[in-house]
Every structure is written in structure tokens, then in C-alpha cells.
TORPA-857249 format. One record per residue: residue number from 1; y, x, z of N, C-alpha, C, O in turn; residue in one letter. Coordinates in steps of 0.2 Angstrom, whole numbers, plus 5000, padded with zeros to 4 digits. Example, Ala and Ser with C-alpha at 12.3 -4.5 7.8 and 13.67 -1.06 7.14 Angstrom:
2
1/4972/5066/5039/4978/5062/5039/4984/5066/5039/4983/5071/5042/A
2/4989/5064/5035/4995/5068/5036/5000/5064/5039/5006/5067/5040/S
***
This chain:
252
1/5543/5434/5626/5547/5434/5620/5553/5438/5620/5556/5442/5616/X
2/5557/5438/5627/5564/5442/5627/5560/5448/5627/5561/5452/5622/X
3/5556/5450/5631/5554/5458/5631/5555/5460/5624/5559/5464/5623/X
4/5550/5458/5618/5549/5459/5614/5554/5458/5609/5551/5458/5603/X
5/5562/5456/5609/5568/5455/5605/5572/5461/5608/5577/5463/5605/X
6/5569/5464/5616/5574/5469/5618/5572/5477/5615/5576/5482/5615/X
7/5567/5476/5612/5561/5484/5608/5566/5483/5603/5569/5479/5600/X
8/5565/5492/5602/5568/5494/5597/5564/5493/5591/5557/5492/5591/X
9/5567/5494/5587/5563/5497/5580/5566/5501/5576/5572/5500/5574/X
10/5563/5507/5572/5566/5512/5568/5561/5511/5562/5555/5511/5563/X
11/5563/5511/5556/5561/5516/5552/5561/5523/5549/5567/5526/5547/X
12/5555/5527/5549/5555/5533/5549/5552/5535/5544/5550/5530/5540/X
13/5552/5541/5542/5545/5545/5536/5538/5544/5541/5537/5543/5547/X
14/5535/5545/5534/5527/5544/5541/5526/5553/5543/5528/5558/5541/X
15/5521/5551/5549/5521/5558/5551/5511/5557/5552/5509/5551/5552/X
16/5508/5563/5552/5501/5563/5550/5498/5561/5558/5492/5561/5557/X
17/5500/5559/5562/5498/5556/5569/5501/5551/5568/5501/5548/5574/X
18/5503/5547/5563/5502/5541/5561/5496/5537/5557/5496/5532/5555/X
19/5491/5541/5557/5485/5541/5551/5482/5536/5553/5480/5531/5550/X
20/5480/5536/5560/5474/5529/5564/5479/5524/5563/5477/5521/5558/X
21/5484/5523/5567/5488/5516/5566/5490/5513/5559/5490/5507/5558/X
22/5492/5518/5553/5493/5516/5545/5487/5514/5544/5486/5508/5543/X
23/5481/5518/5543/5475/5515/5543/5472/5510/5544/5470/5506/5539/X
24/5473/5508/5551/5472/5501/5555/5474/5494/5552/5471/5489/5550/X
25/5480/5497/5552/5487/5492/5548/5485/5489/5542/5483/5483/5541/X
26/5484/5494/5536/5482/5493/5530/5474/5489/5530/5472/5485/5525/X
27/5472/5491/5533/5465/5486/5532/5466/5479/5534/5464/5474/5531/X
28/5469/5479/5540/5470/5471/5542/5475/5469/5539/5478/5464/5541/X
29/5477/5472/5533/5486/5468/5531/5480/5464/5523/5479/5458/5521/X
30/5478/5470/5522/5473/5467/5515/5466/5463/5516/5464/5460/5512/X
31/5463/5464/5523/5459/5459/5523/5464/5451/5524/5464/5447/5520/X
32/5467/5451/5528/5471/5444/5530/5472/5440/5523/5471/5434/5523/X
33/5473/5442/5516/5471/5439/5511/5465/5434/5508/5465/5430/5504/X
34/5460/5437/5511/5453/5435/5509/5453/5426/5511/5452/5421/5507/X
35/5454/5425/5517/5453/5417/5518/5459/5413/5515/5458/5407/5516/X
36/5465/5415/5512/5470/5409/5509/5465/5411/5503/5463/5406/5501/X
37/5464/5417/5500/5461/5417/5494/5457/5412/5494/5459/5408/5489/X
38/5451/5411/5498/5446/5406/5497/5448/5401/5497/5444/5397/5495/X
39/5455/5400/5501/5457/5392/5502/5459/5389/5497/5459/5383/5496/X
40/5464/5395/5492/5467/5394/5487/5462/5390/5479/5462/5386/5474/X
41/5458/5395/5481/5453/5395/5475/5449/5389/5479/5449/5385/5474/X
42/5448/5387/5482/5444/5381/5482/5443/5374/5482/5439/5370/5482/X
43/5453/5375/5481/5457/5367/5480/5457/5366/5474/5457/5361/5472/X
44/5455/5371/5469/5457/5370/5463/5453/5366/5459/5448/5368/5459/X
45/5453/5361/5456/5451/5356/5454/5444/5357/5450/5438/5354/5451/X
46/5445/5362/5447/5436/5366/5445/5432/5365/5449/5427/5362/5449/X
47/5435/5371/5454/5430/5371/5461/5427/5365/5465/5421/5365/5468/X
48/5431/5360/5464/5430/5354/5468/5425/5351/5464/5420/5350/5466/X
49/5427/5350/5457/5423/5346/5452/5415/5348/5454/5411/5343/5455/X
50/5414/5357/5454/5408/5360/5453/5406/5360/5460/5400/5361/5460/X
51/5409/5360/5466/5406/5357/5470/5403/5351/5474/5399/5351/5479/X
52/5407/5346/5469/5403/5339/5472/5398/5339/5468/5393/5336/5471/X
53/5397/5342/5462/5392/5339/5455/5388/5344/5461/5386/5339/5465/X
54/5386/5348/5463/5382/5353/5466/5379/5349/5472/5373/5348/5473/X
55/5383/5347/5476/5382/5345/5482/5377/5337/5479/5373/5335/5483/X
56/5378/5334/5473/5374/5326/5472/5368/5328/5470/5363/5325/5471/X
57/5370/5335/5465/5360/5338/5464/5356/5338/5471/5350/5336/5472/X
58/5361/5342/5476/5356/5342/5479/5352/5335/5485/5347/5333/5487/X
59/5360/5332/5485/5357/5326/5485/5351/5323/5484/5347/5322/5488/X
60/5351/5321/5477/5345/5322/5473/5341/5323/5472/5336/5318/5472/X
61/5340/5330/5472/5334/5336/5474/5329/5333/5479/5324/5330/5479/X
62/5335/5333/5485/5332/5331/5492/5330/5325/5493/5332/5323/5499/X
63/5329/5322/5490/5328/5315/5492/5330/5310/5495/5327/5307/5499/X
64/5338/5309/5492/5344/5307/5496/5346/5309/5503/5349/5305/5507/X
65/5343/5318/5505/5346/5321/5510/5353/5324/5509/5355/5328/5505/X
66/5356/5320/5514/5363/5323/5517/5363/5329/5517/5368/5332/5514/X
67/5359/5332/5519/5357/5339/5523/5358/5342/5516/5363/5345/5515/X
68/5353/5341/5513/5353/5344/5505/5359/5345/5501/5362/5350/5499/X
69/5361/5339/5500/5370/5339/5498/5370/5343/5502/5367/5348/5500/X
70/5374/5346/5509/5377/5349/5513/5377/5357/5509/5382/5360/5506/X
71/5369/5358/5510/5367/5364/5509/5370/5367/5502/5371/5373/5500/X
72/5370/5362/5497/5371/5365/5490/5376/5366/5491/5379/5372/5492/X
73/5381/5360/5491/5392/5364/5493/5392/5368/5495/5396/5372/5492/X
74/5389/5371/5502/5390/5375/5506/5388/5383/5502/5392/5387/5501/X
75/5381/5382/5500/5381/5387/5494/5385/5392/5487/5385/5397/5485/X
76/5388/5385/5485/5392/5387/5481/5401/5390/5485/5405/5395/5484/X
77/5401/5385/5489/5409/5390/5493/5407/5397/5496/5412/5401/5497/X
78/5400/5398/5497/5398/5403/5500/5398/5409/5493/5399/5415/5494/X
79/5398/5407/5488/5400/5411/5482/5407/5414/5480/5410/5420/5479/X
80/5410/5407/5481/5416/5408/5479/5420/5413/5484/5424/5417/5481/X
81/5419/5412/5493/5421/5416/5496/5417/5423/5496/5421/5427/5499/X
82/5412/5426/5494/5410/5431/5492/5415/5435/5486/5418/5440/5487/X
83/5417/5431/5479/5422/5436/5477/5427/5437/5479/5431/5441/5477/X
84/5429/5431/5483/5437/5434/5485/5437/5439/5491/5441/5442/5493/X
85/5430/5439/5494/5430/5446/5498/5429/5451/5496/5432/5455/5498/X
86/5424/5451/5489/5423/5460/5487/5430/5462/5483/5432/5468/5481/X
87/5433/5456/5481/5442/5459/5475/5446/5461/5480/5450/5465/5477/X
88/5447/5460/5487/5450/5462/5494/5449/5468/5496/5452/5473/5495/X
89/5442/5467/5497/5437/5475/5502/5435/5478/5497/5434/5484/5499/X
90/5435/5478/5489/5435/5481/5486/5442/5485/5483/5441/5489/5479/X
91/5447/5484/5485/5452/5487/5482/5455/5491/5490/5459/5495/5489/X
92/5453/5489/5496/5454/5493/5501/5450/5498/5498/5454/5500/5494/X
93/5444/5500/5498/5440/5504/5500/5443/5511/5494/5443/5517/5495/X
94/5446/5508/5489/5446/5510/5482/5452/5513/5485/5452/5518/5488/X
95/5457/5510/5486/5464/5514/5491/5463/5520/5497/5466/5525/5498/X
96/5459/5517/5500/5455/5522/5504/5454/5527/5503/5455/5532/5507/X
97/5452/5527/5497/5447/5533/5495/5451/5538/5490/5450/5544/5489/X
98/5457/5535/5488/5461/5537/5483/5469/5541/5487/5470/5546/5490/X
99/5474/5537/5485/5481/5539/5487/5479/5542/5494/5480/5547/5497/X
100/5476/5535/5498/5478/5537/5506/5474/5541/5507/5477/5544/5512/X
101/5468/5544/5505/5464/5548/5509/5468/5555/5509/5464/5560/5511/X
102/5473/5555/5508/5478/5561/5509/5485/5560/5507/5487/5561/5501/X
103/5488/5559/5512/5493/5556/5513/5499/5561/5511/5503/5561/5507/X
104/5499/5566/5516/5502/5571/5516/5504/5575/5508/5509/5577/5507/X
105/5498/5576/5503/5496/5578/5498/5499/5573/5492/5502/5576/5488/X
106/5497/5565/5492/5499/5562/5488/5506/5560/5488/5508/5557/5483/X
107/5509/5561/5495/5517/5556/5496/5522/5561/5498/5527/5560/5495/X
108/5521/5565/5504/5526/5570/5508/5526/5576/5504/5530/5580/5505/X
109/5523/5577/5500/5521/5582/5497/5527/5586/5491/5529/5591/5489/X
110/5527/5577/5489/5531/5576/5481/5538/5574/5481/5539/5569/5484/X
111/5542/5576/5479/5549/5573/5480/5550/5567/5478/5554/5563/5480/X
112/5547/5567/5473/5545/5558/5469/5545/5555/5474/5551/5553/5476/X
113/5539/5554/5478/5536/5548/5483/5537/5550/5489/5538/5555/5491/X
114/5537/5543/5493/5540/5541/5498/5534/5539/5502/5529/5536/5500/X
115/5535/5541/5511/5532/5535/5515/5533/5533/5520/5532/5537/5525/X
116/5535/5528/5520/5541/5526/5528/5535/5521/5533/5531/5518/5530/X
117/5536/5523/5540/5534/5518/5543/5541/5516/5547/5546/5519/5549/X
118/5538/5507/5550/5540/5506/5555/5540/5506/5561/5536/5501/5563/X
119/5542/5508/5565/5541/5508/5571/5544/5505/5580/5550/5506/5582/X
120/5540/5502/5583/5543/5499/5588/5541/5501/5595/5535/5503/5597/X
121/5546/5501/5599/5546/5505/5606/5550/5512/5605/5553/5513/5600/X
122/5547/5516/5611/5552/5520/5612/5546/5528/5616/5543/5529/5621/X
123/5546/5533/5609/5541/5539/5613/5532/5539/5615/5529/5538/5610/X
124/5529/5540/5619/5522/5539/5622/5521/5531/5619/5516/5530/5615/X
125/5525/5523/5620/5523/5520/5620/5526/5516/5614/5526/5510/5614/X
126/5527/5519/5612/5528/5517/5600/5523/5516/5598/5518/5519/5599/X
127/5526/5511/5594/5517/5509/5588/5520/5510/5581/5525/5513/5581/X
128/5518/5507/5577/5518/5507/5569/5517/5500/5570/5512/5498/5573/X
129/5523/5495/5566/5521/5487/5563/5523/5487/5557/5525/5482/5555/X
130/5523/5493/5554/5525/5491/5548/5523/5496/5543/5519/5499/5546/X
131/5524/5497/5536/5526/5502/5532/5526/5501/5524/5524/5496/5522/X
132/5528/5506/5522/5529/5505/5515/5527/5514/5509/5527/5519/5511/X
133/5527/5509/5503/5525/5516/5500/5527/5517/5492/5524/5514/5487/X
134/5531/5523/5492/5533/5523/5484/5533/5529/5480/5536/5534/5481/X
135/5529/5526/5474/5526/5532/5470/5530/5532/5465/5531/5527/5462/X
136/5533/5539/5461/5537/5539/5456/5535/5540/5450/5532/5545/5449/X
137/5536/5536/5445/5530/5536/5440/5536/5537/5432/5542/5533/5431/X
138/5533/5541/5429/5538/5541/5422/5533/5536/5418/5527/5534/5420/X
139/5536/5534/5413/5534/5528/5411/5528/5527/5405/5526/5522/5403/X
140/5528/5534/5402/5521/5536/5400/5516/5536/5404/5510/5537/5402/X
141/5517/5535/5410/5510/5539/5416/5509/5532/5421/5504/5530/5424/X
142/5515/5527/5420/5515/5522/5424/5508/5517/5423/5504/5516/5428/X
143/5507/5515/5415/5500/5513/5416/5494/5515/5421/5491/5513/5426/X
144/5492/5523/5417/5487/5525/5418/5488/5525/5428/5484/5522/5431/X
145/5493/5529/5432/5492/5527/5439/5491/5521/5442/5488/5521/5447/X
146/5492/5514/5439/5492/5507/5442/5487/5508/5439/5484/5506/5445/X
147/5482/5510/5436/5472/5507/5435/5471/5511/5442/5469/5508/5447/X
148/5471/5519/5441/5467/5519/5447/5469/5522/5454/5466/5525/5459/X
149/5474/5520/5455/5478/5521/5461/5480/5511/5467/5480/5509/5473/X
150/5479/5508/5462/5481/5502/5463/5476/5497/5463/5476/5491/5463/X
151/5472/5501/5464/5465/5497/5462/5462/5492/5457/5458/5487/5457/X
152/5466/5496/5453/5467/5491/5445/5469/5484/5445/5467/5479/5442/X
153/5474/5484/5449/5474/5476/5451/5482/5475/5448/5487/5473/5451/X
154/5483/5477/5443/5490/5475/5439/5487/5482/5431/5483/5487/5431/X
155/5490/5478/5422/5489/5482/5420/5495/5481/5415/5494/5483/5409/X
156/5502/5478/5416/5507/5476/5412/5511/5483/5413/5510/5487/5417/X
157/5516/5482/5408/5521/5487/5407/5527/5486/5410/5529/5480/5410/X
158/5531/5490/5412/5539/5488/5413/5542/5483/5407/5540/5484/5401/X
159/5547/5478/5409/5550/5473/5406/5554/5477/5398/5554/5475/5392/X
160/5557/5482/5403/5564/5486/5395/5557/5492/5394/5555/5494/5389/X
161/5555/5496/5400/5551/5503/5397/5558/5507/5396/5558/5509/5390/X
162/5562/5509/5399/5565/5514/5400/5563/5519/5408/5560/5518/5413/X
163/5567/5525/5404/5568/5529/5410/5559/5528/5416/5554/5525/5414/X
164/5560/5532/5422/5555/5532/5425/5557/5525/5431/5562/5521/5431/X
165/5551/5526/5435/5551/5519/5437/5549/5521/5446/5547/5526/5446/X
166/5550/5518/5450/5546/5520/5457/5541/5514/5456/5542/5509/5452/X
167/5535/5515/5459/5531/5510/5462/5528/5507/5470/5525/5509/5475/X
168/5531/5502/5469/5531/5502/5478/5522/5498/5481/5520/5493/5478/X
169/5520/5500/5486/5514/5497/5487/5513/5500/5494/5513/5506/5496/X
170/5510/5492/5498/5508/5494/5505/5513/5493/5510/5513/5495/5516/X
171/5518/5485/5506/5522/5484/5510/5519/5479/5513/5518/5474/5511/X
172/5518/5482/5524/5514/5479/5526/5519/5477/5536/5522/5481/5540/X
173/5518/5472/5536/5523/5471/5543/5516/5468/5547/5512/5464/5544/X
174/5516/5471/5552/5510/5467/5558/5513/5462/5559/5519/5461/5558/X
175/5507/5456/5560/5508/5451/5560/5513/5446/5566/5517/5441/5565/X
176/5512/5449/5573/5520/5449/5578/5525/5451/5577/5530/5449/5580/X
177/5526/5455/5572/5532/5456/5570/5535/5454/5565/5540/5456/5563/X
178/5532/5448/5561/5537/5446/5555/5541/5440/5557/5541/5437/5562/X
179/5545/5439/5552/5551/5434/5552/5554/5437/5555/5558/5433/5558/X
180/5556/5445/5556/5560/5448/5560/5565/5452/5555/5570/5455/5557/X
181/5564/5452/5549/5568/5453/5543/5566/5461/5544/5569/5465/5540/X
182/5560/5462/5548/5559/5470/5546/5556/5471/5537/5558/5476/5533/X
183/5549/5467/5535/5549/5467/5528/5555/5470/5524/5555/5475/5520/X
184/5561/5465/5525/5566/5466/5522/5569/5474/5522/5573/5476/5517/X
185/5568/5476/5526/5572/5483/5529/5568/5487/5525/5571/5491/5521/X
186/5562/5488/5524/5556/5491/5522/5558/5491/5515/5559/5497/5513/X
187/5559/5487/5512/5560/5484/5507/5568/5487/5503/5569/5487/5497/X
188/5572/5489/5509/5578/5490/5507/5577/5497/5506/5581/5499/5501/X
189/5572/5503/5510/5572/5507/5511/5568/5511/5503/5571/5515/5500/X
190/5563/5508/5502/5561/5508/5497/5567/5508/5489/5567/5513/5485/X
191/5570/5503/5490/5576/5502/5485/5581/5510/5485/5583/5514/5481/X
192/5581/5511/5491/5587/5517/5492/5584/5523/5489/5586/5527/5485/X
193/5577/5522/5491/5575/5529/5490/5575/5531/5482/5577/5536/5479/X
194/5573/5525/5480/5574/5524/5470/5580/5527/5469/5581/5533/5467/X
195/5584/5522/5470/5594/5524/5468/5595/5533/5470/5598/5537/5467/X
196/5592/5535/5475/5593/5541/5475/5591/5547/5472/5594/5552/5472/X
197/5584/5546/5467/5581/5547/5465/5583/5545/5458/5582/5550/5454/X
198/5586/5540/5455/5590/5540/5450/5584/5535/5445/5585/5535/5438/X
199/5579/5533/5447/5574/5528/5446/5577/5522/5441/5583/5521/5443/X
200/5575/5518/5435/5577/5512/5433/5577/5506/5435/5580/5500/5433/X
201/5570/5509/5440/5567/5499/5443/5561/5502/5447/5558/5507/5446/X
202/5561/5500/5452/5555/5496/5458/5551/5490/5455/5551/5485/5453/X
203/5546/5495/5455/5541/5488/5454/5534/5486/5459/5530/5491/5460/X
204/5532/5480/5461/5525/5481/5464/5523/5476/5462/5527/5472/5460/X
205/5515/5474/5462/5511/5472/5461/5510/5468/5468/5511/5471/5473/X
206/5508/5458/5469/5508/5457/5473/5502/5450/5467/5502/5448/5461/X
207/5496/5449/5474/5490/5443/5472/5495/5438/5474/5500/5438/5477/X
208/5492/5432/5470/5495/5425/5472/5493/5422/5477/5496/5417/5479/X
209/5488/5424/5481/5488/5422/5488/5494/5422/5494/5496/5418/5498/X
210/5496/5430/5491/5503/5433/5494/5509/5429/5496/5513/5432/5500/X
211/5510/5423/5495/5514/5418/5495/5521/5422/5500/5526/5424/5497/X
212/5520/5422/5506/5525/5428/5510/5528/5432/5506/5534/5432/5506/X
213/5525/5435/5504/5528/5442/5499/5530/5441/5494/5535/5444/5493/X
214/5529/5436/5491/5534/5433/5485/5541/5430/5486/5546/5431/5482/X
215/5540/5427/5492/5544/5424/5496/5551/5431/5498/5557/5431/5496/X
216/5548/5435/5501/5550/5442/5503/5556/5445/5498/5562/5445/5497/X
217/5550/5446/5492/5553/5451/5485/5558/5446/5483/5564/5448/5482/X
218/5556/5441/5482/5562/5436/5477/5569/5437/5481/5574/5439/5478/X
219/5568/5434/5487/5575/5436/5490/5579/5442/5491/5585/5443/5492/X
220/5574/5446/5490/5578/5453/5488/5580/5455/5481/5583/5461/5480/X
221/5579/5453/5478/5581/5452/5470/5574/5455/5467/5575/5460/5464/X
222/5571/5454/5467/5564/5452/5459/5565/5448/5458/5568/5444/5460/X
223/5561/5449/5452/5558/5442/5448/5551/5446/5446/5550/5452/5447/X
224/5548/5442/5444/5541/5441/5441/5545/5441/5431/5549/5438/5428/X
225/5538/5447/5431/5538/5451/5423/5532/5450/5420/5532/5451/5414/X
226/5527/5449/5424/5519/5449/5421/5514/5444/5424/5513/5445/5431/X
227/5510/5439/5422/5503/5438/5427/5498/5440/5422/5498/5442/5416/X
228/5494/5441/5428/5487/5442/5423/5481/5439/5431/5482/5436/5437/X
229/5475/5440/5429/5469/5440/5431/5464/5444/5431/5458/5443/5433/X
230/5468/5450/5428/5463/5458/5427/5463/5460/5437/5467/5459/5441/X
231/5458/5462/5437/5456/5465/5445/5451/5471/5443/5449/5472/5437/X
232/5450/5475/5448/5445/5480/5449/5438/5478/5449/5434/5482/5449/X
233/5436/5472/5450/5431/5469/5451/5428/5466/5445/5431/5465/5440/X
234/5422/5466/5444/5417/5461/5439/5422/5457/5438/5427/5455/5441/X
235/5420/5454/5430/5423/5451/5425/5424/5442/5429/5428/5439/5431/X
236/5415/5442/5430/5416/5435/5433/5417/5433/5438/5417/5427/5439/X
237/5416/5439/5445/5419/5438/5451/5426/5437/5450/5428/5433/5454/X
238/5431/5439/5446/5437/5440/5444/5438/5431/5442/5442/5428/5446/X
239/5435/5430/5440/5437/5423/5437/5434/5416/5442/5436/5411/5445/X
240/5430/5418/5443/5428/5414/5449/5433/5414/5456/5433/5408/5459/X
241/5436/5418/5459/5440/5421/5463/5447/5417/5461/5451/5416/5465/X
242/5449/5416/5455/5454/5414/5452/5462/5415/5456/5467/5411/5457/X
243/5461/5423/5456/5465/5426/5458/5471/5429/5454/5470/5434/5450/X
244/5478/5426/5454/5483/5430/5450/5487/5436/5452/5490/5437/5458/X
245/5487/5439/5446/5490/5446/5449/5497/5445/5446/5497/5446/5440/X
246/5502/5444/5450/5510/5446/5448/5512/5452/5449/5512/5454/5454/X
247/5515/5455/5443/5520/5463/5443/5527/5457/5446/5528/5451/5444/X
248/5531/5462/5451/5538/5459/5453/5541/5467/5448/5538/5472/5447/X
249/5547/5465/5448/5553/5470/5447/5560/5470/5450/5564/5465/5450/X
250/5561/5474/5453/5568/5474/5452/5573/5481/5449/5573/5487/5452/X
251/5578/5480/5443/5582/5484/5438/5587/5486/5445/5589/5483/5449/X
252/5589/5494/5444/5593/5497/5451/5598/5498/5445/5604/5501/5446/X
***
């Protein structure tokens, strides 16, 4: 643990021999979602109802086999964690395939957008635990980018609808490294870039699973402007997943 309070860390621009480890990062920052998801969605008092009711048919069915009951709950949780894996794996793959699959082109390119990573150690033996990402959007355009850059996974408006806006997304710290107030930094850096840029507000988009991240944004001054339950996903995988989506804000 001392080893690891004596490493440095810097925040940088990204550099394109960062592509494997950003890569890396982002898929396991957004799969790590899928299992509170399921845990979330499965306390909820529906799910439980529709559970037991399921598990006493089979009950029944089976002719007062346990086994039966088992098998019917187990089926439907196996449902439930099905959509919160495809609203997950499906808005990676869709990110994937969209901003990140050119990073260079969509972010270093443009004086708008930004892309910082985190970085810890020193030269040969530096990693990336972190990064963030912000896209500059006028505020005619801000919709139509959050459908399909964001994986449709937010479709509210800014609060006032002035001036242009940054949009932050991808704000990710490896899991050894939090509580280390790096988030925060990421987060700070993001902010700077706005004000420099002459931006009205940061905004991102965070799932209700997210709990951390709300926690995070809050204390840096957001508030929450919008919920919804719109996803990129089927209508009733979206509702069964019983997934909410918060726009956060914060006015520079």
C-alpha cells in the first residue's frame, strides 16, 4: 500500500499508444455496471412479487417440487439479468463502434473536444487508471449527438438552453485507484477545459446503478436536470432492466 501512495500520477491528453489500455479501461468500467444493475432491478418490489408468483407455479407445475420452484425464479432472474446485460454491452459496443473507434479524429482533432487520461508511474512503466472525455456541442446539435454518440442513453435538454454546452462522458478511474480523489481531478480538468472554451455548462449522463458517480458529480457541483428510462435498447428490455438514466449539470 505505501508503494502504491508513493507513484505518481499525472493527468495528460491522450496519446494514440494509449488506444489498448483506454480500450481495456472502458469496457471494464461499463461492464462493472451489469451486476448492481441486476441487483438493483431485482430488489424492486415488482420483481420480487413476479418472482415468487413464478417460483409457486412452478411449485405447482411440479408437483410440490422444490427443484421446480427453484428452477422457475431462477429463470426469470435469468431474464432480468439478460437486459441489464444487453443495455451495458450494448451501449459499449455502440461507443465502440462510434466516437472511440477514432479517437484522434473525433476528439484531438477538434478544438471543441477534449481527451485526458490518467496516468500512474513513471515512463516504460506507466499505466492509464483513468480518463475522461468532452465533446463540445451547440445547443441545436446537443440532442441529435447524445442519441447516437451516447448510445442513446439520455434524450433531455439543457436546464436554461443557452449558449453551447460541453458534454462529458467516459469518466472512468480503475478500480485500485479510487477514493484517491483522482475522479475528482478528471472531473476538474473537464470543468477547466469548458471555462476555457467559454462553454455555459458540463453535462453528463450517468445510470442509476452509478451510485459512485453521482456521489462524485454531486460533490462537485451538479445537480440532476432530467430522469428518464429511454435506453438504446428494446422498449421492454428497457423497462424490465428498470434502469434510470440521470442528465447531471453543472452552469460554469
Amino acid at each position: 500500500m505505501a508503494q502504491k501512495n508513493n507513484i505518481q500520477l499525472a493527468i495528460r491528453e491522450y496519446r494514440p499508444s494509449d488506444q489498448r489500455m483506454v480500450t481495456d479501461l472502458f469496457c471494464d468500467s461499463i461492464r462493472e455496471n451489469i451486476y448492481p444493475a441486476f441487483f438493483k432491478s431485482m430488489s424492486h418490489s415488482d420483481h420480487v412479487g413476479v418472482a415468487l408468483s413464478i417460483s409457486m407455479a412452478g411449485y405447482v407445475l411440479g408437483g410440490s417440487s422444490y427443484f421446480q420452484a427453484l428452477l422457475f425464479g431462477a429463470a426469470w432472474a435469468g431474464l432480468i439479468y439478460f437486459c441489464c446485460h444487453e443495455i451495458y454491452e450494448g451501449y459499449m459496443l455502440r461507443r465502440l463502434s462510434t466516437d472511440m473507434a477514432d479517437i484522434q479524429a473525433n476528439y484531438l482533432d477538434n478544438p471543441n473536444n477534449g481527451f485526458w487520461v490518467a496516468e500512474a508511474g513513471d515512463g516504460d512503466l506507466s499505466k492509464v487508471v483513468g480518463m475522461v472525455m468532452v465533446r463540445g456541442q451547440r445547443r441545436v446539435e446537443e440532442d441529435e449527438h447524445h442519441g447516437n454518440l451516447n448510445g442513446g442513453m439520455g434524450t433531455g435538454s439543457s436546464a436554461d438552453g443557452s449558449g453551447e454546452s460541453g458534454e462529458m462522458s467516459h469518466l472512468v478511474v480503475a478500480f485500485p485507484w479510487r477514493r484517491r480523489k483522482l475522479g475528482s481531478q478528471l472531473t476538474q480538468r473537464a470543468l477547466d477545459f469548458c471555462k476555457e472554451r467559454g462553454f455555459a455548462r458540463l453535462i453528463l449522463d450517468v445510470s442509476s446503478p452509478q451510485t459512485g458517480a453521482m456521489s462524485l458529480l454531486q460533490k462537485s457541483g451538479f445537480i440532476q436536470t432530467s430522469l428518464h428510462t429511454n435506453t438504446h435498447a428494446n422498449r421492454w428490455i428497457s423497462k424490465l432492466a428498470r434502469i434510470g438514466v440521470m442528465r447531471m449539470e453543472k452552469f460554469l
